[in-house]
N, C-alpha and C positions, 0 to 999 in steps of 0.2 A: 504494500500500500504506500509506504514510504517512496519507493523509486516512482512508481505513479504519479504521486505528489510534483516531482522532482521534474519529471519529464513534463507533466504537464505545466510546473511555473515555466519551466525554460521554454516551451513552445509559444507561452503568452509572452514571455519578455522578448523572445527574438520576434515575432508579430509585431508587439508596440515598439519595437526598435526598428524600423524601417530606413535606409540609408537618409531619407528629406526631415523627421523628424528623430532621429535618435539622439541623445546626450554624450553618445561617447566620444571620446576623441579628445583636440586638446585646446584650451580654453582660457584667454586674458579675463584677468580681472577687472573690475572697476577703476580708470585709473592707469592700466597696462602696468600694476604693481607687480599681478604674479601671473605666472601662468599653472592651470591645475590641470592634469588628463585625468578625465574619470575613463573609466574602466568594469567591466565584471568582473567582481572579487564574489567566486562563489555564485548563489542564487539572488546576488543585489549587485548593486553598483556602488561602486567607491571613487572617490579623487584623490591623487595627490600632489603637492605643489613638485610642478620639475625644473619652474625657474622663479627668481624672485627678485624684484630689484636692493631690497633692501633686508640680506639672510638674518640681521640680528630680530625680524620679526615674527620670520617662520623658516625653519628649517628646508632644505630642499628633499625631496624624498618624506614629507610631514602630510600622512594621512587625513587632509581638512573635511572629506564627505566621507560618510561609511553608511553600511546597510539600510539603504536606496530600496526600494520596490513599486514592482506596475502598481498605479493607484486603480488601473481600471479603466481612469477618462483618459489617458496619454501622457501623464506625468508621475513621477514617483514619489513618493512619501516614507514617513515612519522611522529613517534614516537620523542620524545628527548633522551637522555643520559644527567643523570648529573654527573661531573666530580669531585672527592670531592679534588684532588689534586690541580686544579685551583680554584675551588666555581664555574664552567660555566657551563651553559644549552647548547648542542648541539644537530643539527639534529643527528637523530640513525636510524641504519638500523641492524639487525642478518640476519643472515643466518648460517646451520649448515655445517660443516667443513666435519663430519663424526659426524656417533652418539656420540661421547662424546667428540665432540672440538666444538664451537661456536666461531665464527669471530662477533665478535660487531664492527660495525663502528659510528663512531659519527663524523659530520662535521661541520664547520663554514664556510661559504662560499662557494670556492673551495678548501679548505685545509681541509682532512680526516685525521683521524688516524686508525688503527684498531688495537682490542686486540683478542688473542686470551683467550677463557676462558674455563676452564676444566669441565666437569659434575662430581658434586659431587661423588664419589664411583667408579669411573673410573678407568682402572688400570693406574697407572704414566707413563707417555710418558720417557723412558731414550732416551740421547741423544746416537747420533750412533756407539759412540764409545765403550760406559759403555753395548752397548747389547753383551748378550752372554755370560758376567761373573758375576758369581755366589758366 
């Protein structure tokens, strides 16, 4: 019953992970502070920072997302976020914005925040003033 279980989350997570909306891969921060690849760690998805501009705030190789799962509507939940600005562990939930923006949310209680965060190699979002000129 167990392997069943098993087969069956992994055939729903590679489903909701479709090459135009999946989270994996590898991911600037807010800021282009850090960069995280999340990844399948197991039967969830995990991040971890692989570059950073400034290491005395987070480690490189420092596990910031862990045990991610399909929520059902195309985003994962249930997971933490760790926060290397404060040192806090938060509930985490993604979800993809468009294929190359990710909304991360992390909360404490009832108090969320969310980020968004860019996929690596994306073209750069200008603000809407700066489009058009060359």
């Amino acid at each position: 019953m167990t392997r069943l279980v098993s087969v069956l989350f992994t055939a729903i997570a590679s489903s909701a992970l479709s090459a135009n909306d999946s989270p994996l891969g590898e991911w600037w921060t807010p800021g282009f502070r850090g960069r995280v690849a999340i990844e399948r760690c197991g039967g969830s998805l995990c991040g971890r920072v692989v570059w950073t501009w400034d290491p005395r705030t987070v480690a490189v190789g420092r596990e910031v997302l862990k045990d991610l799962r399909p929520d059902g509507r195309g985003g994962f939940n249930g997971g933490r976020a760790f926060n290397p600005d404060d040192g806090n562990d938060y509930a985490a939930s993604l979800r993809m914005l468009d294929p190359d923006r990710l909304i991360v949310e992390g909360c404490l209680a009832f108090l969320c925040r969310e980020q968004v965060w860019l996929r690596v190699g994306s073209p750069p979002v200008l603000p809407a003033h700066a489009r058009g000129m060359r």
